[in-house]
C-alpha positions as CSV (number, residue, x, y, z in Angstrom):
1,X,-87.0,177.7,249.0
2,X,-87.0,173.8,249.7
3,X,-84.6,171.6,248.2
4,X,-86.9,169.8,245.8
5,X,-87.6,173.5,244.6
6,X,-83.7,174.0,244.1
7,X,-83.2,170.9,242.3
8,X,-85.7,171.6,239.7
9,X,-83.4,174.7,239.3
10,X,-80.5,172.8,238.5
11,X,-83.0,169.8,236.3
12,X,-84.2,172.8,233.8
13,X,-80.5,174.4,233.7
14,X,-82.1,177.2,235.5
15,X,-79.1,177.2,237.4
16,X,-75.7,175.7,236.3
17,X,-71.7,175.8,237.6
18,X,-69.4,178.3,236.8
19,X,-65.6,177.1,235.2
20,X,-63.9,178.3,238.2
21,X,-65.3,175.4,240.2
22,X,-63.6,172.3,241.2
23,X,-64.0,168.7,241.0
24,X,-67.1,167.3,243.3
25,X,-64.9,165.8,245.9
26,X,-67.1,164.9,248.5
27,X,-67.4,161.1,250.2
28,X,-70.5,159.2,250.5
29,X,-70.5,160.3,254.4
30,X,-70.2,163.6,253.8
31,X,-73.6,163.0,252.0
32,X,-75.1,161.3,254.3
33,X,-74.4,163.7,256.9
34,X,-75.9,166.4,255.0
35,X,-79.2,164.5,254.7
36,X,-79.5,163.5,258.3
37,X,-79.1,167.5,259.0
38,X,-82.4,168.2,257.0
39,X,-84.2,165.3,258.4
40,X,-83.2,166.6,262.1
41,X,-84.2,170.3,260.9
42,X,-80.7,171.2,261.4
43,X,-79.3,174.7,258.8
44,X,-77.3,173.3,255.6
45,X,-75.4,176.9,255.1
46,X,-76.5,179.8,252.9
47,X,-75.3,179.8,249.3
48,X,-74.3,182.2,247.0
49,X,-76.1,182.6,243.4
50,X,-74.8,185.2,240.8
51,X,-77.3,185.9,238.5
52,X,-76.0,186.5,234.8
53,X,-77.5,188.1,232.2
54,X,-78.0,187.1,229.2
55,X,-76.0,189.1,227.5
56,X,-73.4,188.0,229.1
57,X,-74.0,184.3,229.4
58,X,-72.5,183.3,226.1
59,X,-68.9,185.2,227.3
60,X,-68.5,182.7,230.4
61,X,-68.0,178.9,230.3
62,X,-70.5,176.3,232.4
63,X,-71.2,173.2,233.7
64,X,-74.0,170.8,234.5
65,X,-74.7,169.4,238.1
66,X,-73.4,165.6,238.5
67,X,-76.3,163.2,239.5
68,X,-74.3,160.4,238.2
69,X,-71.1,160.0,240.2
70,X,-68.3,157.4,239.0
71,X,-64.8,157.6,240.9
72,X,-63.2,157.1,237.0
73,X,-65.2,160.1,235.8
74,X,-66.0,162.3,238.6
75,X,-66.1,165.4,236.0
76,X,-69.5,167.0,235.4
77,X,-70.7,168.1,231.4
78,X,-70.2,171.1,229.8
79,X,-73.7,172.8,230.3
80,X,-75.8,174.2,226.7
81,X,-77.0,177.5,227.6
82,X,-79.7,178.7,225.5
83,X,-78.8,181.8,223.3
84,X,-80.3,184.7,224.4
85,X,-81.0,183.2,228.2
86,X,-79.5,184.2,231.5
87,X,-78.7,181.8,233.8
88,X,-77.7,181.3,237.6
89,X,-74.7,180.3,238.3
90,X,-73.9,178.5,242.2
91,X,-70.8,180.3,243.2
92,X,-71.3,179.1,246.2
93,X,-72.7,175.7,247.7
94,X,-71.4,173.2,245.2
95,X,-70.8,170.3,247.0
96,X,-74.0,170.5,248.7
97,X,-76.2,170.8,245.9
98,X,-73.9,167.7,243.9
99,X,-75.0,166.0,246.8
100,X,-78.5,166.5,247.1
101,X,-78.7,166.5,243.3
102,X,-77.1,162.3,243.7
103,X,-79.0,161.6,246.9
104,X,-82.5,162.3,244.7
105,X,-81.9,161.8,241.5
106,X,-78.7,159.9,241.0
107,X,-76.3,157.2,242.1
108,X,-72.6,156.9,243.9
109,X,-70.2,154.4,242.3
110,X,-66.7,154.4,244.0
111,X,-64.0,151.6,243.8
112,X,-65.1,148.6,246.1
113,X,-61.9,147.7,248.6
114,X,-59.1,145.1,247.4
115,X,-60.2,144.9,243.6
116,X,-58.2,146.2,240.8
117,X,-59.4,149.7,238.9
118,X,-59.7,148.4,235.4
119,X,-62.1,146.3,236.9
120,X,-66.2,147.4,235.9
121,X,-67.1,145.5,238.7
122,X,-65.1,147.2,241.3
123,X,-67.7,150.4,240.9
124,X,-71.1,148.9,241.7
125,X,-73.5,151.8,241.1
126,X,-75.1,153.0,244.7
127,X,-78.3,154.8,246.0
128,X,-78.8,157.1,248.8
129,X,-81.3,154.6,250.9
130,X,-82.6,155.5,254.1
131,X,-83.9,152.8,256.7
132,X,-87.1,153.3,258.6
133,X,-87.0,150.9,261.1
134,X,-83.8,151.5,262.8
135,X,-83.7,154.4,265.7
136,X,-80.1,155.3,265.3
137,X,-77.4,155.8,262.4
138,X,-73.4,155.5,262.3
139,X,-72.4,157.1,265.8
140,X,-68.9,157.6,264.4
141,X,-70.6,160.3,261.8
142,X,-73.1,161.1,264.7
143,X,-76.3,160.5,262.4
144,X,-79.3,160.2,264.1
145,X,-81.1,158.1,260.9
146,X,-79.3,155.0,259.1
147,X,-78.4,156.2,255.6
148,X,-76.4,154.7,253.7
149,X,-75.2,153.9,249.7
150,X,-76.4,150.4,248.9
151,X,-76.9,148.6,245.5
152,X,-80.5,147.9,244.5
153,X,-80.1,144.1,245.7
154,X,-78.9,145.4,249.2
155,X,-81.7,147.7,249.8
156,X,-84.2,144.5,248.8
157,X,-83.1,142.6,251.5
158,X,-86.2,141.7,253.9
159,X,-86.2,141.4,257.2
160,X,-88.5,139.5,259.4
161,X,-90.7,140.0,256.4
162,X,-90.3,143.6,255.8
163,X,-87.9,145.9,253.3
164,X,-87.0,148.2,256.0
165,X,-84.6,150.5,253.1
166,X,-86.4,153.1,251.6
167,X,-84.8,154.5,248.5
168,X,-84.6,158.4,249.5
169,X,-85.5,159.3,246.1
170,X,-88.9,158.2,246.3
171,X,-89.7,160.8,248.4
172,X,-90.1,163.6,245.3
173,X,-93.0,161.3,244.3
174,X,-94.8,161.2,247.7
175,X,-97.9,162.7,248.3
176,X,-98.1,164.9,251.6
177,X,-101.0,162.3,252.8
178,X,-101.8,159.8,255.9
179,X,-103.1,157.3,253.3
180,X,-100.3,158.0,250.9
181,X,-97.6,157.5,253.3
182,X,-99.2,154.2,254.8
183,X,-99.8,152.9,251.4
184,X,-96.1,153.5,250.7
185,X,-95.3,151.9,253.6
186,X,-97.2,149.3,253.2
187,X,-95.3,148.2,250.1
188,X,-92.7,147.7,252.4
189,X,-94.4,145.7,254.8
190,X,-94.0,147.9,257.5
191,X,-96.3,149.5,260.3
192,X,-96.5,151.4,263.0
193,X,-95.7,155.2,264.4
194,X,-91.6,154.4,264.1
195,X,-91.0,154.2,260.3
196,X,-93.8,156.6,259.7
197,X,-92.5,159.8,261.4
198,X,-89.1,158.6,260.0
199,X,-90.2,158.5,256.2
200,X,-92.0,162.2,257.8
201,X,-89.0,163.8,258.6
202,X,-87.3,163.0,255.0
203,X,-90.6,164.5,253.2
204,X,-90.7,167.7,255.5
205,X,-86.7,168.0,255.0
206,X,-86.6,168.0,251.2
207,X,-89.8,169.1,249.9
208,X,-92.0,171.5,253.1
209,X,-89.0,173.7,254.6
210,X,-87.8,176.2,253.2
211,X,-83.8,175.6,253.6
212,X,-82.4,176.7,251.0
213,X,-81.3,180.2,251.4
214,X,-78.9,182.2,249.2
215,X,-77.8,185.7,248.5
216,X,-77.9,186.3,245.0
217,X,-74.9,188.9,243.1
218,X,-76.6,191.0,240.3
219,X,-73.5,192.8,239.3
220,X,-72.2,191.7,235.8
221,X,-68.4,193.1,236.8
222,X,-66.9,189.7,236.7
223,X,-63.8,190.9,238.7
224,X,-66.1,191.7,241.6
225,X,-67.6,188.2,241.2
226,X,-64.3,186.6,241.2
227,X,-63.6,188.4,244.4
228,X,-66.4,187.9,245.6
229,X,-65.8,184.1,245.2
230,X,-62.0,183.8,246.4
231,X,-63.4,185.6,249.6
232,X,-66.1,183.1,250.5
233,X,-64.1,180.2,249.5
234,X,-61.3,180.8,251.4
235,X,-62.9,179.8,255.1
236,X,-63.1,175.8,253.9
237,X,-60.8,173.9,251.5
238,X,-58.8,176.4,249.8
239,X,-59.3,176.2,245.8
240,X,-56.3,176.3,243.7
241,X,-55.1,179.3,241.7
242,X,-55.6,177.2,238.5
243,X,-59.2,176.3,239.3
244,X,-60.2,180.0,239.3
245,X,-58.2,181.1,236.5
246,X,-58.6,178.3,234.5
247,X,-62.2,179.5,233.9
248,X,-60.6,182.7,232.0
249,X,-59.0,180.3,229.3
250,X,-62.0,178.4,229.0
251,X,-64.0,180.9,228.0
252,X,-61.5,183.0,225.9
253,X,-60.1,179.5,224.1
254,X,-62.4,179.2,220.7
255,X,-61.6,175.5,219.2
256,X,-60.6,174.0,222.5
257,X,-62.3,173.4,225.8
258,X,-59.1,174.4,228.0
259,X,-60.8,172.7,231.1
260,X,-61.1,169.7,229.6
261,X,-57.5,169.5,228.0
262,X,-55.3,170.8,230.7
263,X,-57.8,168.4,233.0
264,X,-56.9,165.3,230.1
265,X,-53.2,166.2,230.2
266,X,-52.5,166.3,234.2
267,X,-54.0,163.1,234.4
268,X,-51.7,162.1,231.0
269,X,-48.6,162.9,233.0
270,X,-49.6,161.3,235.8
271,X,-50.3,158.1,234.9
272,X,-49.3,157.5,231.1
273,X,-45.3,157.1,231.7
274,X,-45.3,153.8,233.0
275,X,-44.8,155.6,236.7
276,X,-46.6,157.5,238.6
277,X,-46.1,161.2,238.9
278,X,-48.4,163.8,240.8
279,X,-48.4,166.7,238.7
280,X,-50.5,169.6,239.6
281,X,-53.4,172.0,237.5
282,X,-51.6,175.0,238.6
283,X,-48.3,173.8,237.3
284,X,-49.3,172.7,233.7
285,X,-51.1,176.5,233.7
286,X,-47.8,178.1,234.4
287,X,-45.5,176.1,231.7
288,X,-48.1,177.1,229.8
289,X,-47.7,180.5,230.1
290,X,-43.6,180.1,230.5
291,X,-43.9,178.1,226.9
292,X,-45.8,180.9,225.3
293,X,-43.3,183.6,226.3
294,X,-45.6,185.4,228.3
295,X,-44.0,188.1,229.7
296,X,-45.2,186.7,233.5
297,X,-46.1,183.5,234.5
298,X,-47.5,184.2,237.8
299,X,-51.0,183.6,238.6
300,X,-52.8,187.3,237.8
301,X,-55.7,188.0,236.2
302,X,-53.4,190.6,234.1
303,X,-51.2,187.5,232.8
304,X,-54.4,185.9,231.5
305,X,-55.2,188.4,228.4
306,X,-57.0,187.4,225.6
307,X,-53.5,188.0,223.6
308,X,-51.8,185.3,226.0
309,X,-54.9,182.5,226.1
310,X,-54.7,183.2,222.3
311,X,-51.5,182.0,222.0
312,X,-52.0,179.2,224.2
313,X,-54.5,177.5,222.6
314,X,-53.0,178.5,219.6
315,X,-49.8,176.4,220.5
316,X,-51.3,173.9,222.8
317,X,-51.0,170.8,220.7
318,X,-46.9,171.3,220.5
319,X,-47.3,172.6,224.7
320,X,-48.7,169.2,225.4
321,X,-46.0,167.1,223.4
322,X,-43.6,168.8,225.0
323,X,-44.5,168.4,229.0
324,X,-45.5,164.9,228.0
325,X,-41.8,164.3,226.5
326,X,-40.2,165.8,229.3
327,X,-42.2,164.0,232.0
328,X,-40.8,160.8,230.0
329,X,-37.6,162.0,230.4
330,X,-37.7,162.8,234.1
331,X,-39.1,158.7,234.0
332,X,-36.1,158.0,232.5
333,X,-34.2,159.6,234.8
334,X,-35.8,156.6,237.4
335,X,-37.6,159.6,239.1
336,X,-41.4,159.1,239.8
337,X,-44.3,160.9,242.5
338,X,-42.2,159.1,245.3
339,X,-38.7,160.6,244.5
340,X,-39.4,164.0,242.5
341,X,-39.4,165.9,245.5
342,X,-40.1,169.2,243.3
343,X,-42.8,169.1,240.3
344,X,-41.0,172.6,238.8
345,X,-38.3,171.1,237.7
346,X,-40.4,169.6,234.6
347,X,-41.5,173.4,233.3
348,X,-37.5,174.1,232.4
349,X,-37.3,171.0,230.6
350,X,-39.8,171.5,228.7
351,X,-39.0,174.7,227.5
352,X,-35.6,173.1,226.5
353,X,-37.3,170.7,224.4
354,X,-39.8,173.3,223.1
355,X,-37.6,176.1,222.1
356,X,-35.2,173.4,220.5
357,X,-37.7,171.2,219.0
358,X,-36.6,168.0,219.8
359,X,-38.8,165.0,219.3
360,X,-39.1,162.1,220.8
361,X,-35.7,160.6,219.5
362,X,-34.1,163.3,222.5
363,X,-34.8,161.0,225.3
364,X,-33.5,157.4,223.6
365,X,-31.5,158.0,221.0
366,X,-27.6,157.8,221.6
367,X,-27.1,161.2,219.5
368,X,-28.6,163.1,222.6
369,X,-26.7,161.3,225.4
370,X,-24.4,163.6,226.2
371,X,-27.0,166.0,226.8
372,X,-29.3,164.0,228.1
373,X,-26.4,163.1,231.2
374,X,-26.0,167.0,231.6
375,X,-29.9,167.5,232.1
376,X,-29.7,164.9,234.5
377,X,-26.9,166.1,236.7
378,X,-28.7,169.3,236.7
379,X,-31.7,168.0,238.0
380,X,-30.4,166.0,240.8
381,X,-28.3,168.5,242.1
382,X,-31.5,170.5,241.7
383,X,-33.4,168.2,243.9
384,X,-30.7,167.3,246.6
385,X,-29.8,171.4,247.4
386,X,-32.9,173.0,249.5
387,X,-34.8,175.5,248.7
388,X,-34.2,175.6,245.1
389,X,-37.3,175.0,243.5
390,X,-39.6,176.7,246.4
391,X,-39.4,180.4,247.3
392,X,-39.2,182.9,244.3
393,X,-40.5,180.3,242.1
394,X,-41.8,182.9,239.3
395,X,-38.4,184.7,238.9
396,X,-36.3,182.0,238.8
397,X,-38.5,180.3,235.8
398,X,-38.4,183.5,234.2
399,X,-34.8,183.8,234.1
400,X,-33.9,180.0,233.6
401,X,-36.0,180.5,230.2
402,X,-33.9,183.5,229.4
403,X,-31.2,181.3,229.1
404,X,-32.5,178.4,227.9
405,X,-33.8,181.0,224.8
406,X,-30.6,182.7,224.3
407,X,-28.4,179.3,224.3
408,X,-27.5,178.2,220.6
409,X,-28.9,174.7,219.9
410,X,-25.7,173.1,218.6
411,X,-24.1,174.1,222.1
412,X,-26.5,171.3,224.2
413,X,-28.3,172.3,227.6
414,X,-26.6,175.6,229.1
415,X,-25.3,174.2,232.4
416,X,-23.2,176.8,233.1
417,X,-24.9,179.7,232.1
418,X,-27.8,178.2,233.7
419,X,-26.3,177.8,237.2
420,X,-24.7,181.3,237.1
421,X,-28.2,183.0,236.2
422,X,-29.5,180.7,239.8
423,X,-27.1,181.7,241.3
424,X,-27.5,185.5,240.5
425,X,-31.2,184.3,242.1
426,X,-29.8,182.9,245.2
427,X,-30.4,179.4,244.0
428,X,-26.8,178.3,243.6
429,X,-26.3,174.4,242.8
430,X,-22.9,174.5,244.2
431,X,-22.5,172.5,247.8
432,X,-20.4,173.4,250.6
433,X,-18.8,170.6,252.3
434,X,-21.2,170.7,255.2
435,X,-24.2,170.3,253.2
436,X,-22.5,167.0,252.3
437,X,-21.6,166.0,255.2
438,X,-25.7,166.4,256.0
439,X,-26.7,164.4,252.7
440,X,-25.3,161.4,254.8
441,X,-28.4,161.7,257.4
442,X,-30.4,161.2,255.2
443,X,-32.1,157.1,255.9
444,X,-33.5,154.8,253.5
445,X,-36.4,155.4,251.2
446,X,-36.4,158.7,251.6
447,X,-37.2,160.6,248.3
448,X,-33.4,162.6,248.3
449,X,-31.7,159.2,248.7
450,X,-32.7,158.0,245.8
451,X,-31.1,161.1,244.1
452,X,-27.9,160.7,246.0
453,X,-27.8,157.3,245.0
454,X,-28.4,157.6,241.1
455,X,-25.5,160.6,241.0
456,X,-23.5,158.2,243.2
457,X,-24.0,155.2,241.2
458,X,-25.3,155.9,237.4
459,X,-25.0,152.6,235.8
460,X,-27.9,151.2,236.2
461,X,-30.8,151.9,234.0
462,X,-33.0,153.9,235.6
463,X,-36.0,154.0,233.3
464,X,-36.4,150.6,234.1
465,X,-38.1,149.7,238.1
466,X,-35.2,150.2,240.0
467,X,-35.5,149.7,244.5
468,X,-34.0,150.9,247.1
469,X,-31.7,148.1,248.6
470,X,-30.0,147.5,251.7
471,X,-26.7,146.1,251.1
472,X,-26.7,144.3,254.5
473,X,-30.3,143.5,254.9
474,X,-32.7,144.6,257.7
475,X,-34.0,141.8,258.3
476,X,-31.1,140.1,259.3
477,X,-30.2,143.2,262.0
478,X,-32.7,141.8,264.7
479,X,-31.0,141.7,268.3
480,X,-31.1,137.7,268.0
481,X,-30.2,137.4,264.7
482,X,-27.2,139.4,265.4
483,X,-25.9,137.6,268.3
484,X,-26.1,135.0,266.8
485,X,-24.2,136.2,264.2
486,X,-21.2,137.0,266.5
487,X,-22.1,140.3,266.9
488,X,-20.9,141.2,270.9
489,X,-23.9,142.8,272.6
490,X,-22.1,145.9,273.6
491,X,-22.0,146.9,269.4
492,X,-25.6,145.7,268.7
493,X,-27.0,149.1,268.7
494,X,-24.1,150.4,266.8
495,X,-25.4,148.1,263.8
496,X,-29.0,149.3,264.1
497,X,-28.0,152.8,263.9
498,X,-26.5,152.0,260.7
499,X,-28.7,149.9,258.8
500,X,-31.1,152.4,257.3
501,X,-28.2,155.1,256.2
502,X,-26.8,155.9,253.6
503,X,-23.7,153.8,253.3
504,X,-25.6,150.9,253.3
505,X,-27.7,151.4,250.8
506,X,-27.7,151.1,247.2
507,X,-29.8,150.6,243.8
508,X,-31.1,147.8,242.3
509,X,-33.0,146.8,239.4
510,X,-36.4,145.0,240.4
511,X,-35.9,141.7,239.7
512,X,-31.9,141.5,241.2
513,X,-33.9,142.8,243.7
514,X,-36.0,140.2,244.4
515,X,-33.3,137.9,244.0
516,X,-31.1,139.0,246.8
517,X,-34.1,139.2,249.1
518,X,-32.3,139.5,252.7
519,X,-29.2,137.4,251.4
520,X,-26.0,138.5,252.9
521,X,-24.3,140.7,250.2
522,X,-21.4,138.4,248.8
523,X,-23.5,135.4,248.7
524,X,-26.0,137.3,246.5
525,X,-22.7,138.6,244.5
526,X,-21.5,134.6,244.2
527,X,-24.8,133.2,242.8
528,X,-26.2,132.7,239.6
529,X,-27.2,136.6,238.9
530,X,-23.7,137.5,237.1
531,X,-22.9,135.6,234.0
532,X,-19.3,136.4,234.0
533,X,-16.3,136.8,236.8
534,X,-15.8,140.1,234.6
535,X,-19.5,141.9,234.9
536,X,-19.2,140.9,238.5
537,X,-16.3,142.2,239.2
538,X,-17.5,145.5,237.4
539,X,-20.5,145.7,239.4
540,X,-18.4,145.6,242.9
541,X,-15.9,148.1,241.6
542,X,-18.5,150.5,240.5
543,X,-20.6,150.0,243.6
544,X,-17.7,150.0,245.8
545,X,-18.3,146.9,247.3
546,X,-14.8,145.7,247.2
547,X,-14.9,147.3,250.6
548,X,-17.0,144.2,251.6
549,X,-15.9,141.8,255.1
550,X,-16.4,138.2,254.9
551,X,-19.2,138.3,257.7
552,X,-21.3,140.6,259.7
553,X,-18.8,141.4,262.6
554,X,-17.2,143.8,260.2
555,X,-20.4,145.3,258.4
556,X,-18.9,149.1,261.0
557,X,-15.7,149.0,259.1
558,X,-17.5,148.4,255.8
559,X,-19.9,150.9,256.6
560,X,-17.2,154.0,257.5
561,X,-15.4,152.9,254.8
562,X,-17.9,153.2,252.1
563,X,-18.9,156.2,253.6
564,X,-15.7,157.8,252.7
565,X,-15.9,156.6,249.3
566,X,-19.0,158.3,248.9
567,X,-17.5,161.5,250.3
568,X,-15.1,161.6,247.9
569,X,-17.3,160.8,245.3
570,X,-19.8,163.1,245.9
571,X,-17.5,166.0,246.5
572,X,-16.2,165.2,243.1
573,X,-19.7,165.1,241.5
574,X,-20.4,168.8,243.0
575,X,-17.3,170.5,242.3
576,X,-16.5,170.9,246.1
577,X,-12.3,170.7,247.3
578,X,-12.0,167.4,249.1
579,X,-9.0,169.3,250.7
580,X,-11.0,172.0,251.5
């Protein structure tokens, strides 16, 4: 069929999206590019179409077609199938159809570079406009026409007396006429053979050839389907495991739509914690089924029963409190997208708080800080051992909640029964001396650095922003600036080597920060940002900055120095012989 055919498909809810879809994700370009195909006669791609009956429409979950697009709310409606009506559901060609659906009948807003979100302005709303007169398009997406997004005001802008920007949807209300297409042309004070076979080739593409072409599934075995739909999706971007499972809660959840609250909630622990985090679908789907005490958390059509998605909707409300509350703990931890450097560690702790039922007093109140210092050292050393949180995933989860069930409350988070059950797993949090010895290649801002640091150094408070901080500053380790300094040239490169590691760096709070800037360390430690000789001497002590020269020529000393501090330190944070 042609495309204007499709599209009144998708207008009369003919033919709607399935849950198991993702996101439209697709760029203006990408839209453009697919129009300059039709116009140029060029294939779009088959589709796939499952055709459901209706009697078994009302068991499945849907969604309308976006015409709208706004980069805030880039989510489509939940579609109202008629009772008693089957409907068609694109299992295939998404993306294309979203974008033929915005370049005819809908607009493109997306956040205008260098201004702020919260900004309304930022999104001015954009049509797909194609311009007659011009013979070529952007070479860099190797159009052959000019299309582009442009407000309303930019596509009225004349040129030598003419409006050369056609606004593409126009073309659904063209008549397939000389006269008619002259008379449109003439509207826009333009003539000639050019802009005519151009405005030609936009009316053939979209409404005379038949480019559509799909194969349509009859069967109503919705395991085939799903097959059927992991094996076609698999040769371009790869969907998640959440996005075609989630479609099995949606439509076995009753009060709840489950796409739209596990969709709410990732974007709640991203952003609502005063940090940024980049929490994943898939992962709030498997601490849902780990905080429900399904027997299995992995992603199987068999671990998404009616009996399990019962009891997940059924306990969602306390589910949500308690990844929320966790992912405020991890904040208070000073841990954000940049330094959590693996996402699985929140599921454990929010089973802990779950099972226990701790509010929100657990991660301020000074009753829980004890514990609160135990789940922290856990979780570093967590995140500064490899391969902990990566192969075996499943397992692991399944027997940390085992523990975590079994523990009494009154006896606080089971750090010792829950590194003997990882290490039963493979997963031990116990260091050998080489693997410290390695933690000191690590270089600055690097996420497991910051973790090194905070076990290192733990008086700072970490909810609050908190930098990375050279103690001798970059800047001032230029070649000049060092000889200058007094370094001898022979040692400059000694000094460079240094700068970025660990030794030299420490924490800071943001504003201390700001206020050494690339001061020299003990002038920064003699100004105004102590307010006694006692809480700076703390801070040195703590820091172990007594090790500090009076100048530069002996920032090598300092360094292999503090180094050994650190060593010893760190050996006695992870339990390892210092002798040995």
């Amino acid at each position: 069929m042609t495309v204007a055919e499709a599209l009144k498909n998708i207008h009369n809810r003919s033919w709607v999206l399935p849950a198991i879809q993702r996101e439209f994700v697709w760029g203006t370009d990408q839209i453009c590019v697919l129009f300059d195909s039709l116009m140029r006669g060029y294939p779009v791609g088959s589709f796939l179409l499952w055709d459901v009956a209706q009697e078994r429409a009302g068991q499945f979950a849907f969604y309308d077609f976006l015409a709208e697009y706004h980069e805030k709310n880039p989510y489509a409606r939940v579609a109202q199938v008629t009772a008693g009506r089957g409907v068609t559901a694109v299992l295939d060609g998404q993306q294309r159809f979203t974008s033929l659906n915005i370049g005819l009948y809908g607009s493109y807003a997306e956040r205008l570079p260098r201004k702020w979100a919260n900004n309304p302005e930022a999104y001015p709303r954009k049509r797909l406009h194609l311009n007659l007169m011009s013979s070529t398009g952007d070479e860099e997406l190797g159009l052959a026409y000019d299309l582009r997004f442009l407000t309303d005001q930019e596509a009225s802008a004349q040129e030598n007396g003419s409006r050369p920007w056609y606004k593409v949807a126009d073309v659904l209300r063209l008549d397939n006429s000389g006269p008619a297409m002259m008379a449109e042309l003439e509207q826009h004070g333009l003539a000639g053979s050019r802009p005519f076979d151009v405005l030609y080739k936009l009316y053939e593409g979209v409404r005379t050839k038949t480019v559509i072409n799909a194969y349509l599934e009859e069967s109503q075995d919705a395991d085939r389907v799903l097959d059927i739909f992991v094996r076609v999706n698999s040769g371009g971007t790869k969907l998640s495991n959440s996005d075609l499972l989630l479609s099995m809660a949606t439509n076995q959840w009753r009060e709840l739509d489950a796409r739209e609250e596990i969709r709410t909630l990732v974007s709640e622990l991203n952003q609502g914690q005063g940090r940024p985090f980049s929490f994943s679908k898939d992962l709030v789907l498997k601490a849902g089924l780990l905080l429900t005490d399904a027997p299995d958390c992995r992603f199987k059509i068999s671990n998404f029963t009616q009996a399990n998605m019962e009891r997940l909707e059924k306990f969602w409300p306390q589910i949500r409190t308690s990844l929320l509350r966790a992912v405020r703990l991890l904040a208070s931890f000073g841990l954000s997208e940049r330094t959590l450097t693996a996402d699985s560690v929140l599921i454990p702790l929010a089973y802990y708080l779950h099972v226990h039922g701790y509010g929100d007093s657990y991660v301020t109140a000074d009753a829980h800080r004890k514990d609160r210092e135990a789940v922290r050292s856990w979780v570093f050393r967590g995140l500064l051992k490899r391969g902990v949180w990566g192969s075996g995933l499943d397992t692991l989860l399944l027997r940390i909640r085992g523990v975590i069930s079994q523990a009494p409350r009154e006896a606080g988070f089971p750090v010792a029964a829950l590194e003997a059950a990882m290490a039963s797993r493979g997963k031990s949090l116990q260091f050998s001396a080489a693997e410290i010895e390695e933690l000191f290649d690590l270089q600055y801002s690097k996420a497991r650095t910051f973790a090194v640091l905070a076990m290192l150094y733990p008086g700072l408070d970490l909810s609050q922003e908190v930098h990375q901080d050279h103690v001798f500053p970059r800047s001032r380790f230029r070649r000049a600036s060092l000889t200058k300094a007094g370094v001898p040239a022979e040692q400059i490169d000694e000094y460079a080597s240094r700068v970025d590691g660990l030794p030299n760096l420490q924490l800071l709070a943001g504003t201390p920060n700001v206020e050494k800037s690339d001061g020299w360390p003990w002038e920064w430690l003699a100004g105004p940002h102590f307010q006694t000789v006692e809480g700076r001497n703390e801070y040195v002590l703590r820091n172990d900055l007594d090790l500090l020269p009076d100048d530069v020529t002996g920032f090598v000393d300092f360094y292999e120095q503090r180094k050994q501090r650190i060593r010893q330190r760190l050996l006695a944070l992870v339990g390892v012989d210092p002798v040995a």
